[in-house]
Each structure stands twice: as C-alpha cells, then as structure tokens.
Backbone bond lengths (Angstrom), bond angles and torsions (degrees), N, CA, C in turn:
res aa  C-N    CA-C-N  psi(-1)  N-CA   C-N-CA  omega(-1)  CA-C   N-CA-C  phi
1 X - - - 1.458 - - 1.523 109.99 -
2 X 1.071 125.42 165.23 1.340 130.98 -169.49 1.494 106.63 -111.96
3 X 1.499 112.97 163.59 1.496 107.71 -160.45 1.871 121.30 -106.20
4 X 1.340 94.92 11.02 1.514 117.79 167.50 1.324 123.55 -20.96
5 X 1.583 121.60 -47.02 1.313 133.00 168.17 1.489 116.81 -49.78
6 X 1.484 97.43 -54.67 1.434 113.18 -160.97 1.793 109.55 -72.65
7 X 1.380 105.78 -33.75 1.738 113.30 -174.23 1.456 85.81 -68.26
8 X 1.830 116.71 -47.42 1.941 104.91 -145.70 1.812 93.90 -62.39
9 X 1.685 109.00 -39.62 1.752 87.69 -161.98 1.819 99.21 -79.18
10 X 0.985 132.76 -14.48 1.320 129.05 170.99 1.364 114.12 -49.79
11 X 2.069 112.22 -59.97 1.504 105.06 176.49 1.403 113.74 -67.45
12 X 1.242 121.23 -10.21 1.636 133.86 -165.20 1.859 83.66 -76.79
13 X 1.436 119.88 -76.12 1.644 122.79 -159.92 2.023 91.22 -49.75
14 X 1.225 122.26 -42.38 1.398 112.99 -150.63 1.545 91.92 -67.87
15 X 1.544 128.33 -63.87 1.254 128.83 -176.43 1.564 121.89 -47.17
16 X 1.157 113.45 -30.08 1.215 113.94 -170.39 1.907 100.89 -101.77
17 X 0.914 102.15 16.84 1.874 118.49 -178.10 1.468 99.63 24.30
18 X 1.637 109.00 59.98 1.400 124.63 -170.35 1.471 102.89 -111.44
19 X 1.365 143.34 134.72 1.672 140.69 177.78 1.664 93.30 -101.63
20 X 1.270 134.95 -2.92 1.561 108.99 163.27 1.727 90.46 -129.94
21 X 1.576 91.74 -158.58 1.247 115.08 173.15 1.703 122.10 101.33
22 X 1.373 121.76 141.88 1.597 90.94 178.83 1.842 74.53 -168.94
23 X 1.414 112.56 162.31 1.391 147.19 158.50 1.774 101.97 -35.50
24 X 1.284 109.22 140.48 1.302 129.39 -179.80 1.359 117.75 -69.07
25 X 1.118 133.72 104.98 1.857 119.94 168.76 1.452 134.05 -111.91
26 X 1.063 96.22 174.86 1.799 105.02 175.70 1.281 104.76 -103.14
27 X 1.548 109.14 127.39 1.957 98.96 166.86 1.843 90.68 -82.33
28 X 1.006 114.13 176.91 1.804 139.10 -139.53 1.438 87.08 -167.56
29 X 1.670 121.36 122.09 1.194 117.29 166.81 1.274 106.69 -116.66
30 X 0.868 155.76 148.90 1.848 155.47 -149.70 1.592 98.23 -110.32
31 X 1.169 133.09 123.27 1.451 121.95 126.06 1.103 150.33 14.45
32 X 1.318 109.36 -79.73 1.165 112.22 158.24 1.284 151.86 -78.20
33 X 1.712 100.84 12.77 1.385 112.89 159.45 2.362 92.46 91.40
34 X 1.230 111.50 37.23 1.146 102.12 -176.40 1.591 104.12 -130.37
35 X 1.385 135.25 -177.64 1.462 139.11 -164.96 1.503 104.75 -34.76
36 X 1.096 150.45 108.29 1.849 133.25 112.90 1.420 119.26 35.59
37 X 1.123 123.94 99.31 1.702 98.05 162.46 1.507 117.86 -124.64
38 X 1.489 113.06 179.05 1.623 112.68 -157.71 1.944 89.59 -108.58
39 X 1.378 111.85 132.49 1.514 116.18 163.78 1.155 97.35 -113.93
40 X 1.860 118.69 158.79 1.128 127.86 152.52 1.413 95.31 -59.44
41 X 1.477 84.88 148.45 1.989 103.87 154.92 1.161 126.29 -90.80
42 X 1.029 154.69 89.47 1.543 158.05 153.89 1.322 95.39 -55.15
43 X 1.680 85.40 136.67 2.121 106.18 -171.48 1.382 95.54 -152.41
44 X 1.649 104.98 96.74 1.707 117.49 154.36 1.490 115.14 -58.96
45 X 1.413 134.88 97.25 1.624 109.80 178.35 1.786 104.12 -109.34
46 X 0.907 95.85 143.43 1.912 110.61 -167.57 2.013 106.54 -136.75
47 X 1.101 74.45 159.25 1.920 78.87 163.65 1.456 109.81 -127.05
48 X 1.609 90.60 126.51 1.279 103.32 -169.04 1.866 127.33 -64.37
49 X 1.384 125.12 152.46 1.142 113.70 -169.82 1.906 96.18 -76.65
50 X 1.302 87.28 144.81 1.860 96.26 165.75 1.627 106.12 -85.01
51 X 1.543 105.40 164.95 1.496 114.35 177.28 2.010 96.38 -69.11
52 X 1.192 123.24 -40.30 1.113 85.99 172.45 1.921 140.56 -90.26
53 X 1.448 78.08 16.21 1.851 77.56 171.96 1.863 94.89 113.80
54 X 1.147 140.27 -14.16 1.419 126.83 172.34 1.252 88.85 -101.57
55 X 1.516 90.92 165.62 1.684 124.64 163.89 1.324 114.63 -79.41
56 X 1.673 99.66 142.99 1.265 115.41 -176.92 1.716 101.63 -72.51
57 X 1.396 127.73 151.92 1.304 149.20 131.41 1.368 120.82 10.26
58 X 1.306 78.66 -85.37 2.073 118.83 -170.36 1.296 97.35 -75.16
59 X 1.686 124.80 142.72 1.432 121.33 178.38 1.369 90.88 -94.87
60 X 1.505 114.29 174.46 1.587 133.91 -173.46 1.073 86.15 -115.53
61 X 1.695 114.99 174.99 1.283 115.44 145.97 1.990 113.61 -147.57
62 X 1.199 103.15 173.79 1.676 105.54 -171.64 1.087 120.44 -118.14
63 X 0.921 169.47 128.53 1.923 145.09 -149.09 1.914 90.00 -154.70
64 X 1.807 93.65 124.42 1.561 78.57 165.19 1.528 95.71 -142.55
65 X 1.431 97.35 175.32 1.674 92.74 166.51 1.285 136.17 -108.57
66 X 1.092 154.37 146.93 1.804 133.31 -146.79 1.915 86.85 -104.72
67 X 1.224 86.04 155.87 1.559 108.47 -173.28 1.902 91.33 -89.81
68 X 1.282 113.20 -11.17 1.735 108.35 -173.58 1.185 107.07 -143.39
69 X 1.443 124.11 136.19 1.499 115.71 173.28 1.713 109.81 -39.82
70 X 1.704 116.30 138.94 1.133 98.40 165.62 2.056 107.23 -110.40
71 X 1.279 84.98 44.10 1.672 77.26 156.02 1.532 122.15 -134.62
72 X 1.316 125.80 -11.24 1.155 146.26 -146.14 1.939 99.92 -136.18
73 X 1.726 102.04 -56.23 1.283 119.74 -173.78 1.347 122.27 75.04
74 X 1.146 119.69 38.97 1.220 152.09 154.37 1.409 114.56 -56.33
75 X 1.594 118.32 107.87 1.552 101.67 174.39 1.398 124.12 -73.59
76 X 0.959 140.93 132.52 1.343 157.18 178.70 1.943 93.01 -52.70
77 X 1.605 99.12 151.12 1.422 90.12 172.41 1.554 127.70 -94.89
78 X 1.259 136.27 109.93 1.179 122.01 -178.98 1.519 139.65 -11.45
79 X 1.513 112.44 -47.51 1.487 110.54 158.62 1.615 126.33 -67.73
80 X 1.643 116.91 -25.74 0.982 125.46 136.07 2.138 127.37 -9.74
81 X 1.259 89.84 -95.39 1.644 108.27 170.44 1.621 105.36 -42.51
C-alpha cells in the first residue's frame, strides 16, 4: 500500500501547528486471516427523501471504501480489501 494517508495527516498536523489529529479510517480485515489494514473513510452524508416527497431533518450518512488510493491512485491490493 502506499503511504498517502500517513504524509496527508503529517502535512495536515504541520500546517495546522497541531501535535495530534489525523484522517478518519476503516480497519479492513483480510480474508485470509493476514495483517489489518487502515482505509480512508469516504462519508456521503445526505438527507434522506421521506415517503412523502420532503427531506428528512436528520442527515444520513454512507461510508465506503475506495478500491484505489484516492490521492495518489494506487490500487489497493486485493488481499488487502
């Protein structure tokens, strides 16, 4: 996997002259019973349609994980996912 995560919250703590903080993830458990890995989280949040045609209130949200880095675009490795 490529190290995209790790540089963005690094330049993220330096600019923001912040000592924590870092990007949201997904743990990823493998299949085959091998290492853990960390995905960004991607989070669509929307308000959902009501049965009668307005929007709900309360936002929803959608969370997926990209099959490719989306900063670099690096495919992730299948045993990976």
């Amino acid at each position: 996997m490529c190290d995209c995560m790790g540089q963005l919250n690094k330049n993220m703590r330096e600019r923001l002259k912040a000592s924590d903080g870092e990007m949201d993830y997904i743990l990823m458990l493998p299949k085959n019973g091998n290492q853990a890995s960390l995905y960004p989280r991607l989070q669509f949040l929307y308000h959902r349609q009501k049965k009668d045609g307005t929007q709900a209130k309360k936002l929803s949200n959608y969370t997926i994980c990209p099959a490719f880095c989306p900063f670099c675009g690096k495919k992730y490795e299948e045993e990976d996912r």
